[in-house]
C-alpha positions as CSV (number, residue, x, y, z in Angstrom):
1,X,-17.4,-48.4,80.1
2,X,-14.6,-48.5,82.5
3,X,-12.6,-51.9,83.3
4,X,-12.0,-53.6,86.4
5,X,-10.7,-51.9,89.5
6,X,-7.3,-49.9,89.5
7,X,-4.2,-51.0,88.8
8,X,-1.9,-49.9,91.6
9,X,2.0,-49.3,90.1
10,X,5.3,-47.3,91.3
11,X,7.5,-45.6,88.7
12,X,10.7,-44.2,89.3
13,X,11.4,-40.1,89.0
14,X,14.5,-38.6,89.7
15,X,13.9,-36.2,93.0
16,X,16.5,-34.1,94.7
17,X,20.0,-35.9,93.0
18,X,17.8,-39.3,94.3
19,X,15.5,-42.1,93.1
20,X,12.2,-42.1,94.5
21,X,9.2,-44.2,93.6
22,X,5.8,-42.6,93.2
23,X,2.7,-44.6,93.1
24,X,0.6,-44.5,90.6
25,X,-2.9,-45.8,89.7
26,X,-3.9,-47.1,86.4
27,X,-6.9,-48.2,84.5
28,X,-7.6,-49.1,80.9
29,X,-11.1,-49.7,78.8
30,X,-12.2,-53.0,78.4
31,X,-11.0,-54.7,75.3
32,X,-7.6,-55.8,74.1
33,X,-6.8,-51.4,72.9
34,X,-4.2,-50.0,71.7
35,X,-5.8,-47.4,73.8
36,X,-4.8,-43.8,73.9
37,X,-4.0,-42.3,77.6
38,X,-4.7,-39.7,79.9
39,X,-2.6,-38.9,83.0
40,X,-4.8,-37.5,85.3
41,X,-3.1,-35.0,87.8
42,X,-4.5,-34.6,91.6
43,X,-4.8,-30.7,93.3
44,X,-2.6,-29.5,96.1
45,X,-5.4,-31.9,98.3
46,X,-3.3,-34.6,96.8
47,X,-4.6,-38.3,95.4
48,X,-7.0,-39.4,97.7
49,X,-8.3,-35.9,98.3
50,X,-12.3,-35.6,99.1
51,X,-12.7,-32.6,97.7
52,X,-11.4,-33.3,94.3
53,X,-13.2,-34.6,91.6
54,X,-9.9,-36.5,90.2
55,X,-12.1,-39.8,90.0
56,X,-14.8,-38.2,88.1
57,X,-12.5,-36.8,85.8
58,X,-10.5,-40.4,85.6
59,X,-13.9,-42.1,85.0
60,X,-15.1,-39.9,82.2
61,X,-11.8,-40.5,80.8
62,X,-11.9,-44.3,80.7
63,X,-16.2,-43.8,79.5
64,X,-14.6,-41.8,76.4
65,X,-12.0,-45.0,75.5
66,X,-9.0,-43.7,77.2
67,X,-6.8,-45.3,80.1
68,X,-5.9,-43.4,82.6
69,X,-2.7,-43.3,85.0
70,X,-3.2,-41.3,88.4
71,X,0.5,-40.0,89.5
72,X,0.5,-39.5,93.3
73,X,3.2,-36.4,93.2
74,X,3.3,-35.7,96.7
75,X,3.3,-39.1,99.5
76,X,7.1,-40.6,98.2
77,X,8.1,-36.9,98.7
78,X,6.9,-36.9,102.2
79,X,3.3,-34.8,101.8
80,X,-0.1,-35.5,102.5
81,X,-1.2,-31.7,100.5
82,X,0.4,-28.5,99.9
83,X,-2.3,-26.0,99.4
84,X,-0.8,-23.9,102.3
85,X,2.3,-24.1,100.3
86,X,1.9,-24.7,97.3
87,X,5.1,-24.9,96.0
88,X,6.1,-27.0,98.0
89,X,6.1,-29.6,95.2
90,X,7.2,-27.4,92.3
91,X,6.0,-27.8,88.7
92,X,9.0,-29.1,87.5
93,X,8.8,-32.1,90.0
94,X,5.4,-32.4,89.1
95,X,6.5,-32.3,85.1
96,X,9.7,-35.6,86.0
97,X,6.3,-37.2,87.2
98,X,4.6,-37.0,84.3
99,X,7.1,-37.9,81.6
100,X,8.1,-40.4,83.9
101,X,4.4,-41.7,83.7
102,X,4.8,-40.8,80.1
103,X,7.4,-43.0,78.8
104,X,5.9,-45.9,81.6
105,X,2.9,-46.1,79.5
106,X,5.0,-45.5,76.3
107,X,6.2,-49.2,76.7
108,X,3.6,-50.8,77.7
109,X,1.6,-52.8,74.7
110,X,-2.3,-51.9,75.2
111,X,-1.2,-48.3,74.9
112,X,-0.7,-46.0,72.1
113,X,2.6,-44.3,72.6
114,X,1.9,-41.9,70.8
115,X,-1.6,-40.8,72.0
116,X,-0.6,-39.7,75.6
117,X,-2.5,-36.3,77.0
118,X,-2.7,-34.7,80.4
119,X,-5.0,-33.7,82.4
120,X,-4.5,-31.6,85.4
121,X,-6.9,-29.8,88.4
122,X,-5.6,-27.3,90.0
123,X,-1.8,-27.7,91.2
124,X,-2.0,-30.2,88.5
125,X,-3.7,-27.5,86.3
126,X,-0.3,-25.5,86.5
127,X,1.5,-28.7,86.0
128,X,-0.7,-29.1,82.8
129,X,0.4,-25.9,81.5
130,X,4.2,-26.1,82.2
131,X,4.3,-29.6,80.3
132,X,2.6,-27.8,77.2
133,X,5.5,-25.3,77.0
134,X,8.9,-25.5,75.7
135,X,11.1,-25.5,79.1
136,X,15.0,-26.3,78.3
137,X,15.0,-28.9,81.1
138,X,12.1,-30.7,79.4
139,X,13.4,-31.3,76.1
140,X,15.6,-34.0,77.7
141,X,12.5,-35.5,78.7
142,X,11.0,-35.2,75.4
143,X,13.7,-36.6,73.9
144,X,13.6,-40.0,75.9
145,X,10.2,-40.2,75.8
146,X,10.4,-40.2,71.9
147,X,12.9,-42.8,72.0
148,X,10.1,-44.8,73.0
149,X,7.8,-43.8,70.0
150,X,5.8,-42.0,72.8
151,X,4.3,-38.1,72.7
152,X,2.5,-36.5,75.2
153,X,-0.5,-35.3,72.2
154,X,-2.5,-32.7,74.0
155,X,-2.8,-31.1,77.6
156,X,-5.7,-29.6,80.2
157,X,-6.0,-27.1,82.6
158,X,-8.4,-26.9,84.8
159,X,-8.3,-24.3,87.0
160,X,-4.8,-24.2,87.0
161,X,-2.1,-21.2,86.9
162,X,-0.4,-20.3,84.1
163,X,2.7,-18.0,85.1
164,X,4.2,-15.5,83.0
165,X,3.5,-15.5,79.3
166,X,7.0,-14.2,78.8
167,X,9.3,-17.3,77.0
168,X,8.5,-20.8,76.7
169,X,6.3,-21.0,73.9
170,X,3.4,-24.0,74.1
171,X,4.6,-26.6,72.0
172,X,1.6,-28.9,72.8
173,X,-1.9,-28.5,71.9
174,X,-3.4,-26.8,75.2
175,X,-6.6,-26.5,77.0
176,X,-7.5,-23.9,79.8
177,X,-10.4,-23.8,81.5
178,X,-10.8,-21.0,84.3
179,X,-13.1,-19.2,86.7
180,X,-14.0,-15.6,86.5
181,X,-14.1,-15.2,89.8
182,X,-11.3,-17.1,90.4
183,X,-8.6,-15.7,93.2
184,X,-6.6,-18.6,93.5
185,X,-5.6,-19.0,89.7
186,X,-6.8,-15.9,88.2
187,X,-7.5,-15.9,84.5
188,X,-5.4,-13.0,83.3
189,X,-2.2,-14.8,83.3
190,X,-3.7,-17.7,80.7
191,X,-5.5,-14.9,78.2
192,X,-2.3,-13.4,78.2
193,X,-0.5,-17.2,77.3
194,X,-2.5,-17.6,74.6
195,X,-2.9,-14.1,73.1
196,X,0.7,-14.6,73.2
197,X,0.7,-17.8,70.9
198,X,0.5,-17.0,67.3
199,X,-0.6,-20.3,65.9
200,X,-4.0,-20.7,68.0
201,X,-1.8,-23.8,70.0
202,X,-3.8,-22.6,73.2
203,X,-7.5,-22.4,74.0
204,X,-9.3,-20.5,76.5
205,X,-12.5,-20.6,77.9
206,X,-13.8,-18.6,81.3
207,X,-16.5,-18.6,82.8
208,X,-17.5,-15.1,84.3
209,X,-19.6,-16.0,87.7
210,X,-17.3,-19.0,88.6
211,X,-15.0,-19.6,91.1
212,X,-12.0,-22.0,91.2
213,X,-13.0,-25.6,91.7
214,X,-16.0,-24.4,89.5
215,X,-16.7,-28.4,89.1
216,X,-17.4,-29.7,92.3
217,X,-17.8,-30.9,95.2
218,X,-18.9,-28.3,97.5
219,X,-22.6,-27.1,96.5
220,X,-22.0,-23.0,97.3
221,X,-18.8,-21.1,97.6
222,X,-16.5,-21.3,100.8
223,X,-13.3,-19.8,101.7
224,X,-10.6,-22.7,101.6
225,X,-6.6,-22.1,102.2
226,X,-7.3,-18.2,101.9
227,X,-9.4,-18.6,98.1
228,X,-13.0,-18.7,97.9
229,X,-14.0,-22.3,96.0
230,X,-17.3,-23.4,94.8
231,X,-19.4,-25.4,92.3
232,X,-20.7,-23.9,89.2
233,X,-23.0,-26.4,87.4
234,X,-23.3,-24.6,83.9
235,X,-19.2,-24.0,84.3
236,X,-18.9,-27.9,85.0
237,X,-21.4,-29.2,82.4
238,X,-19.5,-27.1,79.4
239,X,-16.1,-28.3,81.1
240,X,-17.5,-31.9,80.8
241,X,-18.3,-31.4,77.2
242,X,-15.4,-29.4,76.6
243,X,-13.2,-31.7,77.4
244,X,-13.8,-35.1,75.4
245,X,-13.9,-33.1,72.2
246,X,-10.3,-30.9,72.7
247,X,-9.4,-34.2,73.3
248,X,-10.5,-36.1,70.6
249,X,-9.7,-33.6,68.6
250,X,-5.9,-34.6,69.4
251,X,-6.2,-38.2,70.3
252,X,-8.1,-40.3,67.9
C-alpha cells in the first residue's frame, strides 16, 4: 500500500558551471521503514507527461515496499519535453540528477542508503543504462555518494537506448527491457551490451511483436515524434512481473 500523497522537494545538481534546483517528488510506504528506494525517471514527455506511465510504475514501486523519488530533469533547465531533440538534456545531466537524488535520499533516516535502484522509461531508459556503466565522470559521484553509506544497488531500462557497447563496462546490476519492433530504441545495441559483459551483470529481455512504449497508454500503435509507439499487453504484463523480482533480487 502506498502512503499519503507526494512529497514535493528541490535538490540541487550542478548544470552548466551553475547551481540549479530540480524538483522532485517523493513518496514512501507506510510504516516507520528503513525502506529501500527507487528513483523513477520520466521519458522525453517529461514529469507530468500523459502519455507516460511514470505513476504506474511509481505506484507499483511503493505496492512492492519501496519509496520512490520522481526527478523532474527537464523544467529548472528550461524544457517542457525533448522528444524532438532528444538530447537536448543529455545523459550525463540526466546521470548529476540522479546521484544527486541519490545521495538526497542517502541521508535521509527512513531510507536505506544502501538499497537505492533506478528506474527509467524511455530517455530515462538511456539514463538507466549510463548510470549502470563505469563513466570516468561518474566515479566522483560514486564516490560522494558512498561517503554517505549510500549505493545505487540495481538499475532498469525500459525501453531505453543503450549506445555503443564499446568501453564502460556495467558496474551495476542491470535490467533492459525492449521492443522488437522498436525504431526509436532499437534492441541491437543492448544484446550487444550485455553479450559484451562477461559476468551476466546485464539482463535482456525483448519482446518480438512490440513496439517502444510497449506498456501503455495508447491502445494500438501510432506514429509519435517520427517512431511508431504502442501498447503491448503480454509485453507489459511480463515487464510488470519482471520488474519486482530483478529488483528484489537486488534490494531486499
Amino acid at each position: 500500500m502506498s502512503g499519503p500523497r507526494a512529497e514535493e522537494n528541490t535538490i540541487a545538481v550542478e548544470y552548466q558551471g551553475r547551481q540549479i534546483q530540480i524538483g522532485a517528488r517523493f513518496n514512501k510506504p507506510l510504516g516507520p521503514g528503513p525502506f529501500p528506494a527507487v528513483i523513477v525517471l520520466h521519458t522525453c514527455d517529461g514529469i507530468d507527461s500523459q502519455s507516460s506511465t511514470i505513476g504506474l510504475w511509481a505506484a507499483l514501486m511503493q505496492a512492492q515496499g519501496y519509496a520512490t523519488l520522481r526527478p523532474d530533469s527537464f523544467t529548472a533547465r528550461g524544457y517542457a519535453a525533448v522528444c524532438s531533440n532528444t538530447g537536448a538534456v543529455s545523459m550525463q545531466d540526466r546521470a548529476q540528477d540522479v546521484f544527486a537524488s541519490a545521495y538526497w535520499l542517502a541521508g535521509r533516516p527512513e531510507i536505506r542508503a544502501d538499497r537505492i535502484a533506478v528506474l527509467g522509461l524511455s530517455h530515462g531508459g538511456g539514463a538507466a543504462v549510463y548510470i549502470a556503466r563505469d563513466h570516468e565522470e561518474l566515479r566522483p559521484l560514486r564516490q560522494q555518494l558512498a561517503a554517505r553509506h549510500g549505493k545505487i544497488a540495481a538499475s532498469v531500462d525500459l525501453y531505453g537506448g543503450c549506445g555503443s557497447s564499446a568501453g564502460h563496462p556495467v558496474i551495476t546490476p542491470l535490467l533492459a527491457l525492449l521492443g522488437g519492433r522498436d525504431d526509436w530504441a532499437p534492441p541491437a545495441p543492448c544484446a550487444a551490451l550485455a553479450s559484451a559483459q562477461a559476468n551476466g551483470i546485464m539482463q535482456i529481455q525483448v519482446y518480438p511483436g512490440a513496439y517502444h512504449a510497449f506498456d501503455g497508454p495508447r491502445d494500438r500503435p501510432v506514429s509519435y515524434a517520427g517512431h511508431m509507439v504502442g501498447y503491448d499487453p503480454a509485453a507489459a504484463q511480463d515487464a510488470r512481473s519482471r520488474v519486482p523480482q530483478f529488483m528484489a533480487s537486488y534490494m531486499r
